[in-house]
C-alpha positions as CSV (number, residue, x, y, z in Angstrom):
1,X,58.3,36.1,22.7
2,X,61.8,36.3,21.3
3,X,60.9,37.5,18.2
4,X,64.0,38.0,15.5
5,X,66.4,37.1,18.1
6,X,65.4,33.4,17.9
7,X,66.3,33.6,14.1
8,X,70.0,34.8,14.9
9,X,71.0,33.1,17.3
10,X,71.3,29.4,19.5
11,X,69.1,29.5,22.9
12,X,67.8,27.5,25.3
13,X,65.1,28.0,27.8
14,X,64.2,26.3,31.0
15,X,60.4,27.1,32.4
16,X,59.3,25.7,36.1
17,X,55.8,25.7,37.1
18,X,53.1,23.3,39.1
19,X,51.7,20.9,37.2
20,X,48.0,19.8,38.5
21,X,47.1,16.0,37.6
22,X,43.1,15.4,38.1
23,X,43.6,12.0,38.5
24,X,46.2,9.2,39.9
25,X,47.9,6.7,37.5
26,X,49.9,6.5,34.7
27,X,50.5,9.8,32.7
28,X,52.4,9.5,29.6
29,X,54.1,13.0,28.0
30,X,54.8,13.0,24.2
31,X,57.1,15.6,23.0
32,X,57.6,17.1,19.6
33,X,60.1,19.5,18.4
34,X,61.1,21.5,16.0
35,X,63.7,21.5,13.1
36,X,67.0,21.6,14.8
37,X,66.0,21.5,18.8
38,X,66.0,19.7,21.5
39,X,63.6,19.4,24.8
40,X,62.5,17.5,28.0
41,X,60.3,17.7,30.7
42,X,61.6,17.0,34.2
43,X,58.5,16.0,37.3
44,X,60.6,17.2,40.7
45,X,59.6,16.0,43.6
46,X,59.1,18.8,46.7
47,X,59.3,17.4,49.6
48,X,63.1,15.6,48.9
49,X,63.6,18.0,46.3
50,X,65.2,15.4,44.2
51,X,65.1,16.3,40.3
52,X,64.2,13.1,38.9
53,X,65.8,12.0,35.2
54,X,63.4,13.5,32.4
55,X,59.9,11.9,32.1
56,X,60.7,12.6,28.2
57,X,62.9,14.2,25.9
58,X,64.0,15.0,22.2
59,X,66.7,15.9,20.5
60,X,68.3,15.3,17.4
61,X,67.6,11.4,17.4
62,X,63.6,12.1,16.5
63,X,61.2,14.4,16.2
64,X,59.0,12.8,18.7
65,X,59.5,10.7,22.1
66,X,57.4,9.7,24.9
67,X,57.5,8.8,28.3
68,X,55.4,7.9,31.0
69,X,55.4,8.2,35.1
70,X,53.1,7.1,38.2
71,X,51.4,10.2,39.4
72,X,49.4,10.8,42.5
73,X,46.7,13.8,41.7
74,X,47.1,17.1,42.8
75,X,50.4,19.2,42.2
76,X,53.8,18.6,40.7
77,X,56.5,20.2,40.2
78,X,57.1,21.0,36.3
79,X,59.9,21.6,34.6
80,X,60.4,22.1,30.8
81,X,63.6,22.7,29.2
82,X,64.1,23.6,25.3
83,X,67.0,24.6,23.1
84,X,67.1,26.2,19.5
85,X,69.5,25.6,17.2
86,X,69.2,28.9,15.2
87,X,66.3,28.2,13.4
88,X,63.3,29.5,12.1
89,X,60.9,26.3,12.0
90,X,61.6,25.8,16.0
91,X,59.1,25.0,18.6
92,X,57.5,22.6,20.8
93,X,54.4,20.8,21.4
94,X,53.8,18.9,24.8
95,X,50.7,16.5,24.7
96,X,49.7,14.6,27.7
97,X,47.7,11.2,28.5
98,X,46.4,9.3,31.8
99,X,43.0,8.0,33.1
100,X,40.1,8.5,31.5
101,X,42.1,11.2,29.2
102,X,43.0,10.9,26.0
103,X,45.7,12.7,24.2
104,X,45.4,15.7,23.9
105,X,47.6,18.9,23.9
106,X,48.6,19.4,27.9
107,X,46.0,22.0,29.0
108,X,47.4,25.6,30.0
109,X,44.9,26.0,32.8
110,X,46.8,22.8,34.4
111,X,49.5,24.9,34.8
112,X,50.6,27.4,37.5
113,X,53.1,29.6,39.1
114,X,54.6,28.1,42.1
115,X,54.4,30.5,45.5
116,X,57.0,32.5,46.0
């Protein structure tokens, strides 16, 4: 939580975690920002470590963009990158959609700390 600090001042945060997709296909990612930020989500790939471009992101061009990416199921690197602009009506909502799952906000308990 960055509490009053978010409110004074420009940020931007970057958050890496495993992803775990239930099911191979096509998963589409639909971002939403706030007022006056910007965002993407990035899928890495660990065994060439190759950072591919973002699956989706927003800026100041929309509120809300998708994008979509073939996934195998299992685990995937995550990456989600945001920046504030200062302002109190910030945030960002991530919803997700494949196979046999319909949008929906991306589940937390797909999420996980890589190994250190």
């Amino acid at each position: 939580r960055l509490g009053s600090y978010a409110e004074r001042t420009n940020y931007g945060l970057k958050q890496t975690c495993l992803i775990r997709i239930p099911k191979t296909g096509f998963w589409q990612f639909h971002l939403k920002r706030g007022e006056a930020a910007t965002a993407a989500v990035v899928i890495r790939n660990p065994r060439t470590d190759l950072r591919l471009g973002p699956v989706a992101s927003v800026g100041w061009w929309a509120e809300e963009q998708s994008g979509s990416i073939a996934l195998e199921a299992g685990y995937h690197f995550l990456e989600i990158q945001y920046g504030c602009f200062y302002n109190t009506r910030n945030g960002l909502e991530i919803d997700i959609e494949g196979p046999e799952w319909p949008r929906s906000s991306l589940p937390d308990n797909w999420l996980y700390q890589p190994p250190e």
